[in-house]
N, C-alpha and C positions, 0 to 999 in steps of 0.2 A: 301508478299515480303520475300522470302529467303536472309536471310544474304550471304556477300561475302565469308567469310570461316563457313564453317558449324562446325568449331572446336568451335567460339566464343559464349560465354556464357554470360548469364546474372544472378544476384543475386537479388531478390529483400527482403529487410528486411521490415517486417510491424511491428511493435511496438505499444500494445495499449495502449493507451496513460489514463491509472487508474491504481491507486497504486496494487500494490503487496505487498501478504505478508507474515511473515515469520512466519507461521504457527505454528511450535515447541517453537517457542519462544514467542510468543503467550500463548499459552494452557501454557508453563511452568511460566511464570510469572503472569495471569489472571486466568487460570482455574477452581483454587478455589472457584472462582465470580460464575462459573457456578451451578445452578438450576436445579431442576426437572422442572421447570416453566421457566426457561430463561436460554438461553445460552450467556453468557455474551460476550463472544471471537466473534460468531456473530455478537451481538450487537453492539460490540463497532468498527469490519470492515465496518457495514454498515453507521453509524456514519461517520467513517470517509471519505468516500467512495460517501458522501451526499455531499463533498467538493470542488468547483473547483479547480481544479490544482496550477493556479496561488494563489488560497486563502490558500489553504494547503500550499505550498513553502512560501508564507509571512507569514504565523503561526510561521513554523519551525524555518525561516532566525531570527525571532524578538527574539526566545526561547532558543536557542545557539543551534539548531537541536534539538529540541523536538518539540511535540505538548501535552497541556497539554487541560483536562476539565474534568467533572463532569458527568458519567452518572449513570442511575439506581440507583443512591445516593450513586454510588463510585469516590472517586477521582482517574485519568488515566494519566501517562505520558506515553508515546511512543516515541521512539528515532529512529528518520530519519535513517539508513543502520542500524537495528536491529531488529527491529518490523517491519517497511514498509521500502519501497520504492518507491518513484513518480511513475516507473514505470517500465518494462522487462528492460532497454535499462540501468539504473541507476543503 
């Protein structure tokens, strides 16, 4: 089916819907965590990454925007539009 004017256009945005993250800030506030044996900055995206959306957003909403926990036997706080975000679209 050809459109009536062939001038009009369409946009479509697709959004994935798993956090993002802010890599430099990352490596600059964890990095030192990093190993020859573990990359902690790793570690700790996939950690968070292991999270459903809606369960990650109730972590953050209950911690004033953070998500805090315990890995590799470090203590980690992360702050919602600094370290991550929900996702491209946030």
């Amino acid at each position: 089916m050809m459109p009536e004017d062939e001038q009009e256009q369409v946009k479509l945005f697709i959004y994935l819907a798993t956090p993002k993250f802010n890599q430099s800030k990352l490596e600059a506030d964890f990095g030192s965590k990093n190993s020859d044996e573990v990359n902690f900055v790793e570690d700790l995206k996939a950690y968070v990454l292991s999270f459903s959306r809606q369960n990650l957003k109730d972590r953050v909403s209950k911690n004033n925007g953070k998500v805090s926990f315990r890995l590799n036997g470090q203590d980690v706080e992360l702050n919602h539009g600094t370290h991550f975000f929900y996702d491209v679209k946030d």
